[in-house]
N, C-alpha and C positions, 0 to 999 in steps of 0.2 A: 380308369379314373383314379385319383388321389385323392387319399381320406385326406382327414382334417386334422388328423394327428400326425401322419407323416409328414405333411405340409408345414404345417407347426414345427416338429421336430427342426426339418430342413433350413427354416426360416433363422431357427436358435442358432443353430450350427454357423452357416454365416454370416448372422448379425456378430456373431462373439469374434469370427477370425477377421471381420473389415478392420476393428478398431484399433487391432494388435498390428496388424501388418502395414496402417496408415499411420500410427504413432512412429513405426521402426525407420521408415522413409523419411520424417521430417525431421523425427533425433539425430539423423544422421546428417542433413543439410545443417543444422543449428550446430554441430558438433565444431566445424570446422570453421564458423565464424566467434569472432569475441563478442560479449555482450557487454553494452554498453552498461557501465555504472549507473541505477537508477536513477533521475534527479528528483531534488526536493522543490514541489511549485512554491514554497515559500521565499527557496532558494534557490535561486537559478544561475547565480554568479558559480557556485562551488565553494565558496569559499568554507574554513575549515569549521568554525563554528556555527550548529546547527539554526534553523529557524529561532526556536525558541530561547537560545541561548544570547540570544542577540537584544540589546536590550535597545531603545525608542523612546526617546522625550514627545510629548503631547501639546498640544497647545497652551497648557496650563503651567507645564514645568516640570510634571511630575513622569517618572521615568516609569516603564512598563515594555511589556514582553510580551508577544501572542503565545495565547497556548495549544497547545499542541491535541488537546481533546476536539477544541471545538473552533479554533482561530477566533477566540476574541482576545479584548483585552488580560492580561493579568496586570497585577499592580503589589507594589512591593510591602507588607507590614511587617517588617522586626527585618527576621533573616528568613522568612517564606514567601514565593512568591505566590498569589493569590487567584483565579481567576476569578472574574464579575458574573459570568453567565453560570459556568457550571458546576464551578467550586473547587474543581480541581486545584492543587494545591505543591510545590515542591525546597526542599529548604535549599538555599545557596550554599 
């Protein structure tokens, strides 16, 4: 019969060697493909200037920018732009 400590021991021993030896088989599939450049859901053209960089007229006239914290509005006072919901803030 098998104690409960040997059991134990046993179990350590190869929980510790699956995850090494399942990592090494997939690093090595992934090695040999290229990874595609992440996209931005904001951005899905690609184009070169970021989401937030992008600036959007509103129905009012007034120009603004999503931000990048939280995807609302920002909006422009002086040379900072502003957002409305979470304050986040950065100067042009």
């Amino acid at each position: 019969m098998i104690s409960r400590r040997s059991f134990l021991t046993g179990s350590l021993m190869f929980a510790a060697a699956v995850p090494v030896s399942g990592m090494q088989s997939s690093t090595d599939q992934n090695s040999s493909k290229k990874k595609p450049k992440p996209k931005d859901p904001l951005n899905p053209n690609g184009d070169e200037k970021s989401s937030h960089e992008k600036t959007f007229t509103d129905k009012e006239g007034n120009q603004y920018r999503i931000c990048p914290q939280c995807g609302y509005n920002m909006y422009k006072q002086g040379r900072m732009w502003v957002c409305d919901n979470c304050g986040y803030s950065y100067v042009e």
